[in-house]
PDB file of N, CA, C and O in Angstrom:
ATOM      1  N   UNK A   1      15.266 115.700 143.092  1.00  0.00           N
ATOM      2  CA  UNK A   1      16.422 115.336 142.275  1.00  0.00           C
ATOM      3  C   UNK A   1      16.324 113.866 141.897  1.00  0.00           C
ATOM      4  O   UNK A   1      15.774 113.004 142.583  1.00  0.00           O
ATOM      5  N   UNK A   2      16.894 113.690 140.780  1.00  0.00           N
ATOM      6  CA  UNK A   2      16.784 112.457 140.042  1.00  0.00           C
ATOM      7  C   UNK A   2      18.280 111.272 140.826  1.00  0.00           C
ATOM      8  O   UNK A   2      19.302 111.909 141.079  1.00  0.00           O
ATOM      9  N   UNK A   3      18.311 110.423 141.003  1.00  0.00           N
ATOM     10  CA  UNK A   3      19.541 109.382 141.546  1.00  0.00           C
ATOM     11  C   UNK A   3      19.974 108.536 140.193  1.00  0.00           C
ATOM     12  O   UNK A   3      19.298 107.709 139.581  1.00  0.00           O
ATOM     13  N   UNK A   4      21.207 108.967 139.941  1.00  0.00           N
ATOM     14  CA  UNK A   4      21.030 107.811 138.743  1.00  0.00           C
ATOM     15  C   UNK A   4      22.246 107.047 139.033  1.00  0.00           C
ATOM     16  O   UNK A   4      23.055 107.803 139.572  1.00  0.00           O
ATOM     17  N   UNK A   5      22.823 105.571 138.867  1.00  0.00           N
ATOM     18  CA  UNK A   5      23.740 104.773 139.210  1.00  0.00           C
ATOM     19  C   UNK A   5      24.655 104.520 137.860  1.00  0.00           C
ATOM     20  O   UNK A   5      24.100 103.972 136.907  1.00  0.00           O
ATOM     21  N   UNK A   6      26.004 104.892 137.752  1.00  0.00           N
ATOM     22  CA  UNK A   6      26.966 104.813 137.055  1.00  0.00           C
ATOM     23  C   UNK A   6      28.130 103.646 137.234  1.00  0.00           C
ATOM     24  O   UNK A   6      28.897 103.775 138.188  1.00  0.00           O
ATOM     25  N   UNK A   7      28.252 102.760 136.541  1.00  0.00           N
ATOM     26  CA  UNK A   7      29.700 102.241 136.897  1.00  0.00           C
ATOM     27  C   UNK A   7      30.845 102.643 136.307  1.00  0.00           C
ATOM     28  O   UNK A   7      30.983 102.999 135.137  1.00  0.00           O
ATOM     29  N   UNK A   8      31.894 102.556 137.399  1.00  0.00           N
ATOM     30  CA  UNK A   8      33.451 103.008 137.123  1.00  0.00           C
ATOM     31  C   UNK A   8      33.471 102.025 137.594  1.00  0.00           C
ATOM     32  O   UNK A   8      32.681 101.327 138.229  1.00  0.00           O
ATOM     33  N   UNK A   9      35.444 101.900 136.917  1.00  0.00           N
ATOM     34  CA  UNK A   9      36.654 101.111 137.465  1.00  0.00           C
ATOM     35  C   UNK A   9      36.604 101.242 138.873  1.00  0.00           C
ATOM     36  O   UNK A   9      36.424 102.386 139.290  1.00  0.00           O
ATOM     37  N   UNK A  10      36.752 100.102 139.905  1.00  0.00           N
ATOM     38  CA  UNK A  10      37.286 100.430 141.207  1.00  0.00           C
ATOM     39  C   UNK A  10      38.669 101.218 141.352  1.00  0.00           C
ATOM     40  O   UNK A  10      38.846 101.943 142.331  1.00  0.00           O
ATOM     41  N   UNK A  11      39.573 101.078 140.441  1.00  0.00           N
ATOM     42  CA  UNK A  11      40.456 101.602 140.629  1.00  0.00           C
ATOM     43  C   UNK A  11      40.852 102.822 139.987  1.00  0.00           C
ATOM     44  O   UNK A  11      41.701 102.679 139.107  1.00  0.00           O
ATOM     45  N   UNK A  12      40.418 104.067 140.225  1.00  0.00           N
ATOM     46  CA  UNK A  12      40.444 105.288 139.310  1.00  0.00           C
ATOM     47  C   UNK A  12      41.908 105.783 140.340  1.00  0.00           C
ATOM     48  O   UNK A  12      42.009 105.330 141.480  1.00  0.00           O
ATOM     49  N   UNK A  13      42.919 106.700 139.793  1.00  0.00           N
ATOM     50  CA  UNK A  13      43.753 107.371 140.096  1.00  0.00           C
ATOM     51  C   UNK A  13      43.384 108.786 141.059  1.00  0.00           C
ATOM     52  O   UNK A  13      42.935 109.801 140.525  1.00  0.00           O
ATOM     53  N   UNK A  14      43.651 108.687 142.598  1.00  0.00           N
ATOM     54  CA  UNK A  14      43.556 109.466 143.012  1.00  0.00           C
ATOM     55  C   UNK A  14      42.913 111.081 143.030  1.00  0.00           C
ATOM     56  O   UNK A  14      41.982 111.679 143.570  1.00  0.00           O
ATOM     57  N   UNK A  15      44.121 111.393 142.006  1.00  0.00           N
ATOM     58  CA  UNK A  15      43.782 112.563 141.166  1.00  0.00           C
ATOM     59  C   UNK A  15      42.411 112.795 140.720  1.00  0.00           C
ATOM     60  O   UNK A  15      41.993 113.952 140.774  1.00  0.00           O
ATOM     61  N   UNK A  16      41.504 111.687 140.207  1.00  0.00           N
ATOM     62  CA  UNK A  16      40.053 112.007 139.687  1.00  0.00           C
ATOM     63  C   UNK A  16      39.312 112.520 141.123  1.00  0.00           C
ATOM     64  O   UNK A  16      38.838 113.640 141.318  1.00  0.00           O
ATOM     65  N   UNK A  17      39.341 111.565 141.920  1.00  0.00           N
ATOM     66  CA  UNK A  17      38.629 112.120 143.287  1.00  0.00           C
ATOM     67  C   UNK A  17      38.732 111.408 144.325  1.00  0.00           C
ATOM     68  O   UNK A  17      38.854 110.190 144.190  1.00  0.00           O
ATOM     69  N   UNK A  18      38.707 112.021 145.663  1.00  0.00           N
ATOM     70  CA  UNK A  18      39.113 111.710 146.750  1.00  0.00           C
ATOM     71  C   UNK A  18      38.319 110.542 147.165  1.00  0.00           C
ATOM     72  O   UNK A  18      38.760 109.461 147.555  1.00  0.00           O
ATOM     73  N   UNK A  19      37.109 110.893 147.035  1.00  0.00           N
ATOM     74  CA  UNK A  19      35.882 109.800 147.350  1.00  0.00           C
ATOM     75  C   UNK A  19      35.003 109.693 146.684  1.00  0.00           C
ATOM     76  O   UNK A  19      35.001 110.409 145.682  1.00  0.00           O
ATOM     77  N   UNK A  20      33.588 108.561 146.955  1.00  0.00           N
ATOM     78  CA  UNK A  20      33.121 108.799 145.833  1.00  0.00           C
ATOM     79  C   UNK A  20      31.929 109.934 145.941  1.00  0.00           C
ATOM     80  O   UNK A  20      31.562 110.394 144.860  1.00  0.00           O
ATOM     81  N   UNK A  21      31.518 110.252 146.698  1.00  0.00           N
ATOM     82  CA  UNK A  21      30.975 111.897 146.744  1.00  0.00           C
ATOM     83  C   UNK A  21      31.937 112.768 146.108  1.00  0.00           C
ATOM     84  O   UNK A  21      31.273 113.773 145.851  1.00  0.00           O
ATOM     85  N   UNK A  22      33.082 112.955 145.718  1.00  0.00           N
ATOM     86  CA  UNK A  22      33.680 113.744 144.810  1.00  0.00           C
ATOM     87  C   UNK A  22      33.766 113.225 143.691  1.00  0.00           C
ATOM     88  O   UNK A  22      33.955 113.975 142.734  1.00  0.00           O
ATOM     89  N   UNK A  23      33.653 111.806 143.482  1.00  0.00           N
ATOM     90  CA  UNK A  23      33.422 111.434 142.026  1.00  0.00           C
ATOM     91  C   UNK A  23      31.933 112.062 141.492  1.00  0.00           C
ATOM     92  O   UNK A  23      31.858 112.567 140.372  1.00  0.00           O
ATOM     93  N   UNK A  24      30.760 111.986 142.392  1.00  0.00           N
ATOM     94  CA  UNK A  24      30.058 112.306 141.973  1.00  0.00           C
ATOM     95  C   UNK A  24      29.722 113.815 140.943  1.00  0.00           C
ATOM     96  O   UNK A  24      29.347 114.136 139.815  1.00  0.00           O
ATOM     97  N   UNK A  25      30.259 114.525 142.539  1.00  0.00           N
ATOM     98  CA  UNK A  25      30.522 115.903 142.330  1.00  0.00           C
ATOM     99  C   UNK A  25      31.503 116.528 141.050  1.00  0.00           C
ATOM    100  O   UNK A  25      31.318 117.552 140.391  1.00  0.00           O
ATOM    101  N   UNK A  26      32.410 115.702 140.972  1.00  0.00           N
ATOM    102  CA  UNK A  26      33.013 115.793 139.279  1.00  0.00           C
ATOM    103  C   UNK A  26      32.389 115.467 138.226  1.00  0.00           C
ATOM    104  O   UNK A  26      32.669 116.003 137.154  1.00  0.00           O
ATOM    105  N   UNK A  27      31.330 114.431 138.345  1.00  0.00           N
ATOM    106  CA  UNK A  27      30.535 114.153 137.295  1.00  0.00           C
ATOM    107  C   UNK A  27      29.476 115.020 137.353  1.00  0.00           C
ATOM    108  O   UNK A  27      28.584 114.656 136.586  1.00  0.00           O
ATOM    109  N   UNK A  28      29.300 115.704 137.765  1.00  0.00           N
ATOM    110  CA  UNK A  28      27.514 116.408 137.927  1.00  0.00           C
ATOM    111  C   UNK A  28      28.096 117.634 136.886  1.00  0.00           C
ATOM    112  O   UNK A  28      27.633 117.954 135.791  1.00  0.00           O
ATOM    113  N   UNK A  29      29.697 118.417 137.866  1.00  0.00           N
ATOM    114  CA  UNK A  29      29.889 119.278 136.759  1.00  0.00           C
ATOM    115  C   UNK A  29      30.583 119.147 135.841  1.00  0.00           C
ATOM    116  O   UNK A  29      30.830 120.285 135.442  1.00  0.00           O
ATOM    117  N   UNK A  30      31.214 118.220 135.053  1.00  0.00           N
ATOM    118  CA  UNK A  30      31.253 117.609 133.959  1.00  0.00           C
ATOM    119  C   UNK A  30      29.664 117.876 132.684  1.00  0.00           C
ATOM    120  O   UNK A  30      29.651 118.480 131.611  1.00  0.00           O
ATOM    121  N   UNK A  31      28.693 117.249 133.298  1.00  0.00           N
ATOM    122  CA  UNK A  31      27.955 117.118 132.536  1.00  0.00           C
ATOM    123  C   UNK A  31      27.095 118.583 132.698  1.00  0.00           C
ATOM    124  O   UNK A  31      26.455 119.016 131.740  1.00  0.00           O
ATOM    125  N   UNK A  32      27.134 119.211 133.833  1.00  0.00           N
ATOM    126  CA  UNK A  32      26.780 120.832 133.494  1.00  0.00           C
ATOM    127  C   UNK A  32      27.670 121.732 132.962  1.00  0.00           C
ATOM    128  O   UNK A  32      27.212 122.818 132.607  1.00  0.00           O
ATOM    129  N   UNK A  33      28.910 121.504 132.822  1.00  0.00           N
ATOM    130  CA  UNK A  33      30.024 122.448 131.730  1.00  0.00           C
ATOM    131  C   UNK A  33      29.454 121.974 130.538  1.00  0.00           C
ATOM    132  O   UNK A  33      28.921 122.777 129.772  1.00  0.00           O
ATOM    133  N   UNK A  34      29.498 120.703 130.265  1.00  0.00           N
ATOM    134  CA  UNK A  34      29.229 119.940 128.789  1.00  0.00           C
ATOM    135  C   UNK A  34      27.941 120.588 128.156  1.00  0.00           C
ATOM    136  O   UNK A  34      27.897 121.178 127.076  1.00  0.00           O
ATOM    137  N   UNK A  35      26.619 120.305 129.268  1.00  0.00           N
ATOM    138  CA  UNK A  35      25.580 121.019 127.946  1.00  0.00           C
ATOM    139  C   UNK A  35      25.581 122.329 128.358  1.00  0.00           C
ATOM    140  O   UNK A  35      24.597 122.819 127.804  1.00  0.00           O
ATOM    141  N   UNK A  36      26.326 123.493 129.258  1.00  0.00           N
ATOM    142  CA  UNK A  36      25.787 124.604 129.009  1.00  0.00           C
ATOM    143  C   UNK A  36      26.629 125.284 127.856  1.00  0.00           C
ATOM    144  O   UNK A  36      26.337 126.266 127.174  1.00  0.00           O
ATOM    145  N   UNK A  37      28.015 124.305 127.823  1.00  0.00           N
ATOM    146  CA  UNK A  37      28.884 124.871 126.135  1.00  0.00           C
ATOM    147  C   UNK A  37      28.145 124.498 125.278  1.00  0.00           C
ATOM    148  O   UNK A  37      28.413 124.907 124.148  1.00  0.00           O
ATOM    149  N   UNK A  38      27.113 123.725 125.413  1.00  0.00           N
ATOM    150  CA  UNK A  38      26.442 123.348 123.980  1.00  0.00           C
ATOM    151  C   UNK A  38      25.225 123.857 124.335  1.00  0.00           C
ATOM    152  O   UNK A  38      24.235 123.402 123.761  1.00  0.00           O
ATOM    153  N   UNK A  39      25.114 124.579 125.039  1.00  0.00           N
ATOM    154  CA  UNK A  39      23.794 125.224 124.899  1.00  0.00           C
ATOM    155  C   UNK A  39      22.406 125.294 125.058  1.00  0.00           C
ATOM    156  O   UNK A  39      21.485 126.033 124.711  1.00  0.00           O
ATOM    157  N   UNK A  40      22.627 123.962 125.896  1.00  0.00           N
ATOM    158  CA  UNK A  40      21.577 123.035 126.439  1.00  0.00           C
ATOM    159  C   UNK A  40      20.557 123.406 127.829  1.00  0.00           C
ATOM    160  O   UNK A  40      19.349 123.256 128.010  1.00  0.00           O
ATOM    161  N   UNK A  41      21.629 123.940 128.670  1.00  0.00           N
ATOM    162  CA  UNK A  41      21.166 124.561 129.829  1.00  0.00           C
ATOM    163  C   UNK A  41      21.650 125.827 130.064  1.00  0.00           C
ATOM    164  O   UNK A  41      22.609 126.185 129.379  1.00  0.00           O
ATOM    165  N   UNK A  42      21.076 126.787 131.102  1.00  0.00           N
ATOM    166  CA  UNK A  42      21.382 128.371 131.255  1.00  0.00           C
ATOM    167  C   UNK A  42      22.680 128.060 132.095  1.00  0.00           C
ATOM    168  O   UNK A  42      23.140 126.933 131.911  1.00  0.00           O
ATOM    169  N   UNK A  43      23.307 128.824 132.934  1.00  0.00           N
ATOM    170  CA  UNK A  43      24.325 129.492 133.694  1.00  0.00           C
ATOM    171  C   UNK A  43      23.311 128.614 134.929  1.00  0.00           C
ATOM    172  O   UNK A  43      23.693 127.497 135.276  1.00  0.00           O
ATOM    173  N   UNK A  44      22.360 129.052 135.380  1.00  0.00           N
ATOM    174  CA  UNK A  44      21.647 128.986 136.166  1.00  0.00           C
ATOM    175  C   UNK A  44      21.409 127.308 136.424  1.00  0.00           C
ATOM    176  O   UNK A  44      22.020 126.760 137.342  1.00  0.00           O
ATOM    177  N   UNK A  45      20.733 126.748 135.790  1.00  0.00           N
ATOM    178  CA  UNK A  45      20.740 124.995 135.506  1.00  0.00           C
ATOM    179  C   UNK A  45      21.699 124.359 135.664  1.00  0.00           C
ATOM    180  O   UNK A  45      21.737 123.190 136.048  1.00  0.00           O
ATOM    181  N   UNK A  46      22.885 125.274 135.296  1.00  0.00           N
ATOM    182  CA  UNK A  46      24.157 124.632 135.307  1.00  0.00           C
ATOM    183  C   UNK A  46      24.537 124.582 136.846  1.00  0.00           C
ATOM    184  O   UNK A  46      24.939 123.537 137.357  1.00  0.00           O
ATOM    185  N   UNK A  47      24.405 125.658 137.496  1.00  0.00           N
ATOM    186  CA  UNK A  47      25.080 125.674 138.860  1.00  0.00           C
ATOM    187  C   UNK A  47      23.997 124.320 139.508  1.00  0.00           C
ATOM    188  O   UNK A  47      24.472 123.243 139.868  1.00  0.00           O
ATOM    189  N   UNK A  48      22.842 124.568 139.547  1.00  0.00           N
ATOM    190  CA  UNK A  48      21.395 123.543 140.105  1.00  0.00           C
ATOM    191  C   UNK A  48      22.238 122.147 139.816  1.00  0.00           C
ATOM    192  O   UNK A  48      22.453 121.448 140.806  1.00  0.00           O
ATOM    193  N   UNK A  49      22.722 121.699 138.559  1.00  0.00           N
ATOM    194  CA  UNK A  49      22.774 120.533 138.637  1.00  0.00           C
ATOM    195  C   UNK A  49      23.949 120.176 139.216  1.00  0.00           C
ATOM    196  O   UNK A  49      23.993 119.199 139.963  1.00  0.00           O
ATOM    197  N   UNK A  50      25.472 121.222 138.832  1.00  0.00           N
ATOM    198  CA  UNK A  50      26.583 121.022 139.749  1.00  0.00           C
ATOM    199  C   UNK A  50      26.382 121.281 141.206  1.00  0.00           C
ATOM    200  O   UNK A  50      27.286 121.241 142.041  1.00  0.00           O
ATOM    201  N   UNK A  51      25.354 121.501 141.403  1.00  0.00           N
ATOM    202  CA  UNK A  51      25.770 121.735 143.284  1.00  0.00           C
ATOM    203  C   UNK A  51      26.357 123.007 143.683  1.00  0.00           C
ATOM    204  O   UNK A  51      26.777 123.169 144.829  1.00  0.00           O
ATOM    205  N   UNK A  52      26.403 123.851 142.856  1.00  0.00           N
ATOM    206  CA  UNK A  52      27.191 125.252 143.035  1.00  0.00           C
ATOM    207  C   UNK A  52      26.600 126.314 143.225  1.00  0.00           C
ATOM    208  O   UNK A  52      25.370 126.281 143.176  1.00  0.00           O
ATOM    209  N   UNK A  53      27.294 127.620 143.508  1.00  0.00           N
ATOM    210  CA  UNK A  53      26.365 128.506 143.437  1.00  0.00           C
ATOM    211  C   UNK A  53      26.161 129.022 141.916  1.00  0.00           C
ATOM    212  O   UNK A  53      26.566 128.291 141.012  1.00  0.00           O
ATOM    213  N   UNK A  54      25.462 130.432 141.560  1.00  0.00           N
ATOM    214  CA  UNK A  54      26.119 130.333 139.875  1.00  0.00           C
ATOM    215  C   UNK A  54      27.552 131.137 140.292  1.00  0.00           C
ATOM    216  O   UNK A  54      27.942 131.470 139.172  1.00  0.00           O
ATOM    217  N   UNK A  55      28.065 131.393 140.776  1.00  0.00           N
ATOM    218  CA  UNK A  55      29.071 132.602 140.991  1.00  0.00           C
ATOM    219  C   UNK A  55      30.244 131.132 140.732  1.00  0.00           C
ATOM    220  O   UNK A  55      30.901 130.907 139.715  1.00  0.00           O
ATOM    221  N   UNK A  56      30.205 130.374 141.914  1.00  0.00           N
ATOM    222  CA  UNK A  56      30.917 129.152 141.682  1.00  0.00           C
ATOM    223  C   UNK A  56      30.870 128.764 140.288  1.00  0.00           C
ATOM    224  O   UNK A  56      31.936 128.942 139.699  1.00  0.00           O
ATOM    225  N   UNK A  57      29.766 128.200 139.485  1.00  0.00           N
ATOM    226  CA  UNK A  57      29.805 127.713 138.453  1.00  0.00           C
ATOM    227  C   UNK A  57      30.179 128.380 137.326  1.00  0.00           C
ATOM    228  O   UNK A  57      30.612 127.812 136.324  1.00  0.00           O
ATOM    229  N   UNK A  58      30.027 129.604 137.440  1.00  0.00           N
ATOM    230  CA  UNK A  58      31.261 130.476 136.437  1.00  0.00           C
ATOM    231  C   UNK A  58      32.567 130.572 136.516  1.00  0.00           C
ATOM    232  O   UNK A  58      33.363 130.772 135.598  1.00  0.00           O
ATOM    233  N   UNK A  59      32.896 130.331 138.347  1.00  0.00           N
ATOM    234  CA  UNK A  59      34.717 129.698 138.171  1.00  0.00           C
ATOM    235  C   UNK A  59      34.725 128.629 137.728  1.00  0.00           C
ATOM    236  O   UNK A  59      35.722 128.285 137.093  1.00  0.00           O
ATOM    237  N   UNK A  60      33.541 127.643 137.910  1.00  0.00           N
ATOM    238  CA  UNK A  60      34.280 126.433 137.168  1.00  0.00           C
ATOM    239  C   UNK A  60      34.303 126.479 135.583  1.00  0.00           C
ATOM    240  O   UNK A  60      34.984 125.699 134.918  1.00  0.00           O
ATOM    241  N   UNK A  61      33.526 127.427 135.062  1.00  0.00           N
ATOM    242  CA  UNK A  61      33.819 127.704 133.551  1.00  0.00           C
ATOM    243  C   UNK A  61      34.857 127.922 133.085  1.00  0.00           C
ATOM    244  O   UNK A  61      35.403 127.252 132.208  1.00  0.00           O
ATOM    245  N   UNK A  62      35.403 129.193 133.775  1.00  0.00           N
ATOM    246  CA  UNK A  62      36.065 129.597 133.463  1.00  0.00           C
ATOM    247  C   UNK A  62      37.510 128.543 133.363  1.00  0.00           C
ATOM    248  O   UNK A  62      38.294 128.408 132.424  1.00  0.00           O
ATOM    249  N   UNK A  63      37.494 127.879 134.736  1.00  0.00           N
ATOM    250  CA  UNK A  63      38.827 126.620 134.847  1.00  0.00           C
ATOM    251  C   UNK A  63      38.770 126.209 133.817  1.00  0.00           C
ATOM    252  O   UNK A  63      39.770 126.070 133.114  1.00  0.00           O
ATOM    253  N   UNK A  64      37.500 125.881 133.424  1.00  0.00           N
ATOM    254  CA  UNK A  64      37.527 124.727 132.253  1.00  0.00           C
ATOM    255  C   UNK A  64      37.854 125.269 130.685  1.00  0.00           C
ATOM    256  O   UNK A  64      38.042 124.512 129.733  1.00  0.00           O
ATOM    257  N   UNK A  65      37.872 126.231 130.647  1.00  0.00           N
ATOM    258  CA  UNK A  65      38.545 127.825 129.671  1.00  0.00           C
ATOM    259  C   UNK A  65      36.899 127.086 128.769  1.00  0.00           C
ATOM    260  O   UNK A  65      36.740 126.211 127.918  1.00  0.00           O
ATOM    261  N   UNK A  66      36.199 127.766 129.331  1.00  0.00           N
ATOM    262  CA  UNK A  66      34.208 127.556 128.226  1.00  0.00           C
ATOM    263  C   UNK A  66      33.682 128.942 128.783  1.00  0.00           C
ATOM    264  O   UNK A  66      33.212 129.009 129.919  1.00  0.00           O
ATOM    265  N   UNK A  67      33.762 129.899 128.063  1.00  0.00           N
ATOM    266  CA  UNK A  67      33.105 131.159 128.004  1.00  0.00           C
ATOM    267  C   UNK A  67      32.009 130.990 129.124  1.00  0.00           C
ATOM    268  O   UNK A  67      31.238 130.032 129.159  1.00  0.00           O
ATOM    269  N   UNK A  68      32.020 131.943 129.966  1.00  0.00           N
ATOM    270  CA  UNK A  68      30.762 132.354 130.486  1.00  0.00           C
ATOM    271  C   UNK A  68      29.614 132.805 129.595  1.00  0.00           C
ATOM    272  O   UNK A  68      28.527 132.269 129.813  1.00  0.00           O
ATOM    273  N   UNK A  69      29.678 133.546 128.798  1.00  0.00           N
ATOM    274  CA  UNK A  69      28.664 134.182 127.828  1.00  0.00           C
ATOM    275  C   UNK A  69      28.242 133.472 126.621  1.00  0.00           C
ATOM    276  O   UNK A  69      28.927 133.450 125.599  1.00  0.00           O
ATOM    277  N   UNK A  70      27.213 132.943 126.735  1.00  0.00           N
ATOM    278  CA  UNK A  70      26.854 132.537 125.298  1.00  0.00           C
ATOM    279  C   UNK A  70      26.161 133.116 124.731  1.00  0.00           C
ATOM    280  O   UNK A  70      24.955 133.133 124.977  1.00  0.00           O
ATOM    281  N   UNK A  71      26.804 133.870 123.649  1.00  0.00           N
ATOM    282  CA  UNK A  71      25.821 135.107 122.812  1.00  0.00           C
ATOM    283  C   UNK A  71      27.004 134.614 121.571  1.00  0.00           C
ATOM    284  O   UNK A  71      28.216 134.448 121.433  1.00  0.00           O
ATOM    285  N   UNK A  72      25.525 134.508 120.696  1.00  0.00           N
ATOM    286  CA  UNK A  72      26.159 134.181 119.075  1.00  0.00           C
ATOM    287  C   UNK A  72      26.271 136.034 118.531  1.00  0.00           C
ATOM    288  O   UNK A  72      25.388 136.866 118.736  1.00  0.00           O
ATOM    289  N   UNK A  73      27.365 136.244 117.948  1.00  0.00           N
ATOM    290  CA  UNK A  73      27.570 137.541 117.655  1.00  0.00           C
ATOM    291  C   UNK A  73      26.471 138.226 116.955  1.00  0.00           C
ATOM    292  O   UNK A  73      26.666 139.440 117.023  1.00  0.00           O
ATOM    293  N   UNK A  74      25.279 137.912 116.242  1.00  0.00           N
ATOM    294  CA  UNK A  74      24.471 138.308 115.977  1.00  0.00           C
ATOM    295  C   UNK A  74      23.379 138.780 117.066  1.00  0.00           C
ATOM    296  O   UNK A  74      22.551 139.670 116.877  1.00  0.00           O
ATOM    297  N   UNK A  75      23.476 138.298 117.810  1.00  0.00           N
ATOM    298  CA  UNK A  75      22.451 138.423 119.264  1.00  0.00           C
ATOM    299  C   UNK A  75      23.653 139.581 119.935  1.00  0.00           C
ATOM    300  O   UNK A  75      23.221 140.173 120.924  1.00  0.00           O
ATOM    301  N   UNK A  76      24.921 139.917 119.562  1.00  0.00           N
ATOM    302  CA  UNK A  76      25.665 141.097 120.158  1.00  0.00           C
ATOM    303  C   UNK A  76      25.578 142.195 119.737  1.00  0.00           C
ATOM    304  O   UNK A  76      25.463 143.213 120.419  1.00  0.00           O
ATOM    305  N   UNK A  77      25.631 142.105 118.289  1.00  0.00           N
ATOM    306  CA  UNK A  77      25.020 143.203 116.681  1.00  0.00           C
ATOM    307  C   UNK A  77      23.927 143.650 117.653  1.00  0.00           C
ATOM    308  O   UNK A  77      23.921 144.635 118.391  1.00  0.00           O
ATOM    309  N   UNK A  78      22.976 142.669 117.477  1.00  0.00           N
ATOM    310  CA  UNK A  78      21.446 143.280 117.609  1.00  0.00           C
ATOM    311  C   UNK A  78      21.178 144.169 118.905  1.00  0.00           C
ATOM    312  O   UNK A  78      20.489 145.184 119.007  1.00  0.00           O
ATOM    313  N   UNK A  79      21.935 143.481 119.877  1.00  0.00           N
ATOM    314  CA  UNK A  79      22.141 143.895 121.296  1.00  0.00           C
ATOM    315  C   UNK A  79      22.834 145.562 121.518  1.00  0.00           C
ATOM    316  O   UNK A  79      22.445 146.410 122.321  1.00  0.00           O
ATOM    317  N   UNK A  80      23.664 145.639 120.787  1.00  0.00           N
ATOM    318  CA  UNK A  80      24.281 147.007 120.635  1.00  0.00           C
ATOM    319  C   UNK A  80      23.839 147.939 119.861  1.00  0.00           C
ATOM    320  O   UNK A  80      24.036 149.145 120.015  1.00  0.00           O
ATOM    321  N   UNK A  81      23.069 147.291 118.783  1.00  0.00           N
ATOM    322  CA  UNK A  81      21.855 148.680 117.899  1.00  0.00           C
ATOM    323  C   UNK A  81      20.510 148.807 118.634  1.00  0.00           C
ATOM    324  O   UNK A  81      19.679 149.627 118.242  1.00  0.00           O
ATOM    325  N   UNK A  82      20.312 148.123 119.544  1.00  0.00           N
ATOM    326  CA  UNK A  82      18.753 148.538 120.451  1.00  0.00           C
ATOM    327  C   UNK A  82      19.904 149.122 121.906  1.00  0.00           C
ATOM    328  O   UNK A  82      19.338 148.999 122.992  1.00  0.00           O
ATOM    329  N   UNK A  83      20.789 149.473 121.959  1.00  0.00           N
ATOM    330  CA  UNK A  83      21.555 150.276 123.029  1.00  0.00           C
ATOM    331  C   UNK A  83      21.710 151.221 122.410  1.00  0.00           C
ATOM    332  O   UNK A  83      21.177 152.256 122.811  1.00  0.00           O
ATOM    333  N   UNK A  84      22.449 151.232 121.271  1.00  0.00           N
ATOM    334  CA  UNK A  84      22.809 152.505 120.298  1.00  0.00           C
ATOM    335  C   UNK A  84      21.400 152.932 119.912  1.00  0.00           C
ATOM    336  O   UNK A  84      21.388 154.105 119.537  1.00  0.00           O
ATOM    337  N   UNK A  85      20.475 152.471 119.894  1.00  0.00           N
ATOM    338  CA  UNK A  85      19.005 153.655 119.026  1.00  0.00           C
ATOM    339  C   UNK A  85      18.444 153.681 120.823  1.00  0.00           C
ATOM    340  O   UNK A  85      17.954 154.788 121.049  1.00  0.00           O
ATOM    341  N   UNK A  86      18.421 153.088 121.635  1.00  0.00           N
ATOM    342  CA  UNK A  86      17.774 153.938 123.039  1.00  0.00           C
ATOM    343  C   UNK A  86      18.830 154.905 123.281  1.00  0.00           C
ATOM    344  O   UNK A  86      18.760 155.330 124.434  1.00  0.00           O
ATOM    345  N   UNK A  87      19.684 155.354 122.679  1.00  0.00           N
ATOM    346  CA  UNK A  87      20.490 156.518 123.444  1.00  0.00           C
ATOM    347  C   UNK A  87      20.621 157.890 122.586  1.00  0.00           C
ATOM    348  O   UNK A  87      21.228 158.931 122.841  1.00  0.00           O
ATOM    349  N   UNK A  88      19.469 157.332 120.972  1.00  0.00           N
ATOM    350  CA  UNK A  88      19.694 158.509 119.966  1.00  0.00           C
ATOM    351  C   UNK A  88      17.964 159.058 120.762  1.00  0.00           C
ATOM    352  O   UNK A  88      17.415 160.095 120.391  1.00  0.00           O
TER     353      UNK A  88
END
């Protein structure tokens, strides 16, 4: 794993995080919600870099209301006529 050093305010509001191992831990999945809505990383990458399991990292999707599924509706089309012609 990569270490990388960030500065914050000393004084962040409670509420963000208890310590700074939970600051961290908010930032890791911050930035794994961020690129797997954009498409950047799998489900899978995402949990690796948050520290989660993927089962975890799909509740945290979900908290964050960012689809679990990223399928552009054309990849759903296509997906349901190679289901629909394996069943003719």
């Amino acid at each position: 794993m990569k270490t990388i050093t960030i500065e914050v305010p000393e004084q962040l509001p409670p509420e963000i995080a208890a310590s700074d191992e939970d600051l961290a831990r908010q930032f890791r999945l911050a930035a794994a919600i961020s690129w797997y809505e954009r498409g950047l990383i799998s489900q899978g990458k995402g949990a690796e870099v948050a520290g989660l399991t993927r089962s975890e990292f799909i509740d945290a999707l979900s908290a964050a209301h960012v689809d679990a599924l990223q399928v552009t509706p054309e990849e759903l089309r296509a997906e349901l006529s190679r289901t629909l012609d394996a069943r003719r």
